[in-house]
C-alpha positions as CSV (number, residue, x, y, z in Angstrom):
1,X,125.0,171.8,97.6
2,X,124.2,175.1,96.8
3,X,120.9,174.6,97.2
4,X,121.2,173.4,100.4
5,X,123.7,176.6,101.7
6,X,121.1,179.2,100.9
7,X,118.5,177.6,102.6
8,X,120.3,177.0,105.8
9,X,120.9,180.9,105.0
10,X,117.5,181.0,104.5
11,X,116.3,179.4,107.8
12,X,119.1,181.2,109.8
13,X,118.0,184.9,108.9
14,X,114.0,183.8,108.8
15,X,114.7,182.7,112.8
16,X,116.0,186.1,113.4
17,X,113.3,188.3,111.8
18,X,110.8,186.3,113.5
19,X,112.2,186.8,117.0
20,X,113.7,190.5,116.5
21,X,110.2,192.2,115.5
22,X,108.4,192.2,118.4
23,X,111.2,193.9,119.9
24,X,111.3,196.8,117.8
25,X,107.8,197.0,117.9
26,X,107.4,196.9,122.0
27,X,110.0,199.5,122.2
28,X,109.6,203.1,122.4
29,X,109.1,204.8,118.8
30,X,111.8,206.4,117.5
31,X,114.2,205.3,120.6
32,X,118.0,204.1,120.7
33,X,116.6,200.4,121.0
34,X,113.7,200.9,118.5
35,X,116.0,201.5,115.8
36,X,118.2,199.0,116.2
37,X,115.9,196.2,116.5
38,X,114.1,197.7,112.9
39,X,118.0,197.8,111.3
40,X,118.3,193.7,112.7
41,X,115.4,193.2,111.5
42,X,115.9,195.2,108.0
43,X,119.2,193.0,106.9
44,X,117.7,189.6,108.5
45,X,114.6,190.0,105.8
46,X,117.3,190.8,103.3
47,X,119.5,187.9,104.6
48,X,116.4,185.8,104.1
49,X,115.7,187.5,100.4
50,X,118.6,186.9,98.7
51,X,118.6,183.4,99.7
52,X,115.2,182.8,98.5
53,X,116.2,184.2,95.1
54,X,118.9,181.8,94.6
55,X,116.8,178.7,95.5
56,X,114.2,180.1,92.9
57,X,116.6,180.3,90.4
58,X,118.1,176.6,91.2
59,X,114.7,175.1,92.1
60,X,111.5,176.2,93.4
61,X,110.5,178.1,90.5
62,X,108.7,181.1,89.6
63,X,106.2,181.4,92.1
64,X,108.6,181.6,95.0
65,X,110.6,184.0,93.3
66,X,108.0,186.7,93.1
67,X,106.9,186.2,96.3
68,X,110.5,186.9,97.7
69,X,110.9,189.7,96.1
70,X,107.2,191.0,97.0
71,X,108.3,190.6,100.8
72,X,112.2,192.5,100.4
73,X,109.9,195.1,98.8
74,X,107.7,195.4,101.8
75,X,110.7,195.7,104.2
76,X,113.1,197.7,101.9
77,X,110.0,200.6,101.3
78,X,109.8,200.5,104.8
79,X,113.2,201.4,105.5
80,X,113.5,204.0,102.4
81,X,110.5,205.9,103.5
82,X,112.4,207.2,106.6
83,X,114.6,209.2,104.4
84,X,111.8,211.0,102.6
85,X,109.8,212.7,105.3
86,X,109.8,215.8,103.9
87,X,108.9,217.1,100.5
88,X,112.4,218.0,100.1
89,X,113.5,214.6,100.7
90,X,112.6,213.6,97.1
91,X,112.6,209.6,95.7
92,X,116.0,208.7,94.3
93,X,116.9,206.1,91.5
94,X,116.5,203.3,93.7
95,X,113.4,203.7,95.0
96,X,112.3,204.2,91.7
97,X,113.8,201.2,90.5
98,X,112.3,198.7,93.3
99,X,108.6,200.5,92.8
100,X,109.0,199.4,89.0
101,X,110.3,196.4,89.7
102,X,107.6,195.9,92.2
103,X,105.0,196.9,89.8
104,X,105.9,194.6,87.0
105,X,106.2,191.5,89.6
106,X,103.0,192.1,90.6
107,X,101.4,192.0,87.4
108,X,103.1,188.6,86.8
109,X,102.3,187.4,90.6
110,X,98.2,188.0,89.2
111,X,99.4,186.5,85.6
112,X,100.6,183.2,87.6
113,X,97.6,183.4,89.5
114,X,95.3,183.1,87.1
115,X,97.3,180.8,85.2
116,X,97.5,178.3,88.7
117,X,93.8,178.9,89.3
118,X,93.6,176.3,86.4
119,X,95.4,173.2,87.9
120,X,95.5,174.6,91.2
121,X,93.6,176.5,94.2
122,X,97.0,178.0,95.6
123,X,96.8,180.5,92.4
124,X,94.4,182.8,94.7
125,X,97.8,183.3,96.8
126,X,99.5,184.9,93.8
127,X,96.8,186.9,93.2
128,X,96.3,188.1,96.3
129,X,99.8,188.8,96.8
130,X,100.3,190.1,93.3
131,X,97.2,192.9,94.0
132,X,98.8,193.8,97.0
133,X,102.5,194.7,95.8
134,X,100.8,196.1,92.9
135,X,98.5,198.8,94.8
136,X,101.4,199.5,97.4
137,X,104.1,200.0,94.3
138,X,102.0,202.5,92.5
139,X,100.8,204.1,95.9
140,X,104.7,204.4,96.5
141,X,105.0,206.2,92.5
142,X,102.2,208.6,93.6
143,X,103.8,209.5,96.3
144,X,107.2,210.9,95.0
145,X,105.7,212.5,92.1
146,X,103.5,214.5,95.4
147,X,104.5,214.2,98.9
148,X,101.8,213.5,101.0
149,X,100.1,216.8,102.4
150,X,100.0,214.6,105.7
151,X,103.3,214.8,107.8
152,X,103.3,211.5,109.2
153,X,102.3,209.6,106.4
154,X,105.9,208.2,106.2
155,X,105.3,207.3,110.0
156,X,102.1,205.0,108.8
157,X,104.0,203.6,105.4
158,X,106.7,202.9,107.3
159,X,104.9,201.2,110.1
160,X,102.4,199.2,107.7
161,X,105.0,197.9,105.2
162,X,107.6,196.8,108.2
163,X,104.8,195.1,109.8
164,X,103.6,193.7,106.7
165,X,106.9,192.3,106.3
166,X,107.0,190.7,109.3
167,X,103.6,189.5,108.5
168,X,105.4,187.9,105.4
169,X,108.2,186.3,107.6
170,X,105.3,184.4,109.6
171,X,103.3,183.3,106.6
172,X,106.5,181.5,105.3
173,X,107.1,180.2,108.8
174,X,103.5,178.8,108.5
175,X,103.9,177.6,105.2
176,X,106.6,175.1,106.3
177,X,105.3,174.4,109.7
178,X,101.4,173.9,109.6
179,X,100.5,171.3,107.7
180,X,97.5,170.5,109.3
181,X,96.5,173.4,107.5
182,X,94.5,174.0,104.0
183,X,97.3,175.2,101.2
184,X,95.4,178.4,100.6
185,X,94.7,179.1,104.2
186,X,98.0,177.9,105.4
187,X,99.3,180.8,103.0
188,X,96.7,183.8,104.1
189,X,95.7,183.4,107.3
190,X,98.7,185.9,109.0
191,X,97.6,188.1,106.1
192,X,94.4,188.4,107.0
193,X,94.7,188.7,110.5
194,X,97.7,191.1,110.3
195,X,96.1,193.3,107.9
196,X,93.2,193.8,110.6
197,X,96.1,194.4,113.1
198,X,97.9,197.1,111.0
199,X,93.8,198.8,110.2
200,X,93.3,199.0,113.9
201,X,97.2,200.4,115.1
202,X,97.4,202.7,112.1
203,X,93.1,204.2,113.1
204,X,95.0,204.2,116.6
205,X,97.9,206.6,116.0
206,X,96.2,208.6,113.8
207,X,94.0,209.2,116.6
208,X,96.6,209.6,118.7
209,X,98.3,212.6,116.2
210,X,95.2,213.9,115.8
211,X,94.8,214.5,120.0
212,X,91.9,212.6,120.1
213,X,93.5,209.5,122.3
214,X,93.9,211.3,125.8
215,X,97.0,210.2,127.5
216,X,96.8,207.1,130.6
217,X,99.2,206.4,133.3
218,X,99.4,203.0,131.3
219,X,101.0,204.5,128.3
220,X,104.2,206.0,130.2
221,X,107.4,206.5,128.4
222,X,107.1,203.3,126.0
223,X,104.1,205.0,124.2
224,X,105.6,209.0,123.7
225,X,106.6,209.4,119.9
């Protein structure tokens, strides 16, 4: 029973993170309706978290429990970072606490990995997922020990890691839905493609910061900052 009750829980808040990203990120940067849609979005990936935790716990195991956590992480950095822009916005206990977290997970995602790679091909998804938390976490620990001499690196770590969350919401919506895929392809195809994504958008802005992206009548309103 309970089982059951998280995952509709699950499914409910995973529906809503799919649909409510694309809003916030076709709405203008730092607008009224930008925000709101990346707070939605925000609690529906925690809505969709906690859930996950509990069905680990009850049944799916290990695997699945890490990976949860790995994709709260992704969201919850993303959020935090918007109170640390400047060096006098310093890292607090809890961001402290989910970067350790983060880092130890990791190291057991890669453990698991290696240990699945034995009876299984889907322990290259742990790995894979386990290397990435692990080089974000201790990114994140550089960080607050020395803010970034760039002042919009919380505007690229907060666009990557949202975008990589959302990223982690379709992979799980793949995971149940396309069978007619490969297990291990099944799992890393949206990483893959949305890792590319966030390279080219992030190389776009930074342009864009830079003044090396002149302005079009295309852009209008929806692309100021």
């Amino acid at each position: 029973m309970f089982f059951k009750a998280a995952l509709i829980i699950h499914i409910l808040f995973g529906s809503v993170a799919l649909f409510v990203a694309p809003a916030a990120m076709l709405t203008r940067k730092g607008g009224l309706w930008h925000r709101r849609w990346g707070k939605i979005f925000f609690w529906a990936i925690t809505g969709v978290a906690i859930p996950a935790i509990v069905m680990s716990l009850i049944r799916s195991g290990l695997f699945f429990l890490l990976v949860a956590l790995f994709s709260f992480y992704l969201a919850l950095t993303g959020y935090r970072v918007l109170y640390r822009k400047t060096p006098q916005q310093g890292a607090g206990k809890a961001d402290w606490t989910a970067a350790t977290t983060m880092v130890l997970g990791s190291l057991a995602l890669v453990a698991y990995g290696i240990y699945l790679m034995v009876t299984s091909g889907v322990g290259v998804v742990a790995i894979v997922f386990g290397a990435i938390g692990l080089v974000l976490a201790l990114s994140d620990m550089r960080d607050f020990l020395h803010h970034p001499a760039d002042k919009k690196a919380w505007w690229y770590s907060h666009m990557t890691r949202m975008l990589a969350a959302y990223i982690a919401a379709v992979t799980a919506f793949s995971v149940v839905n396309f069978k007619f895929l490969p297990p291990v392809p099944r799992w890393l195809w949206a990483t893959v493609v949305g890792t590319a994504g966030i390279v080219i958008w992030t190389r776009y802005y930074r342009r864009k910061f830079s003044g090396r992206v002149p302005p079009t009548p295309l852009q209008g309103s929806a692309g100021r900052i």
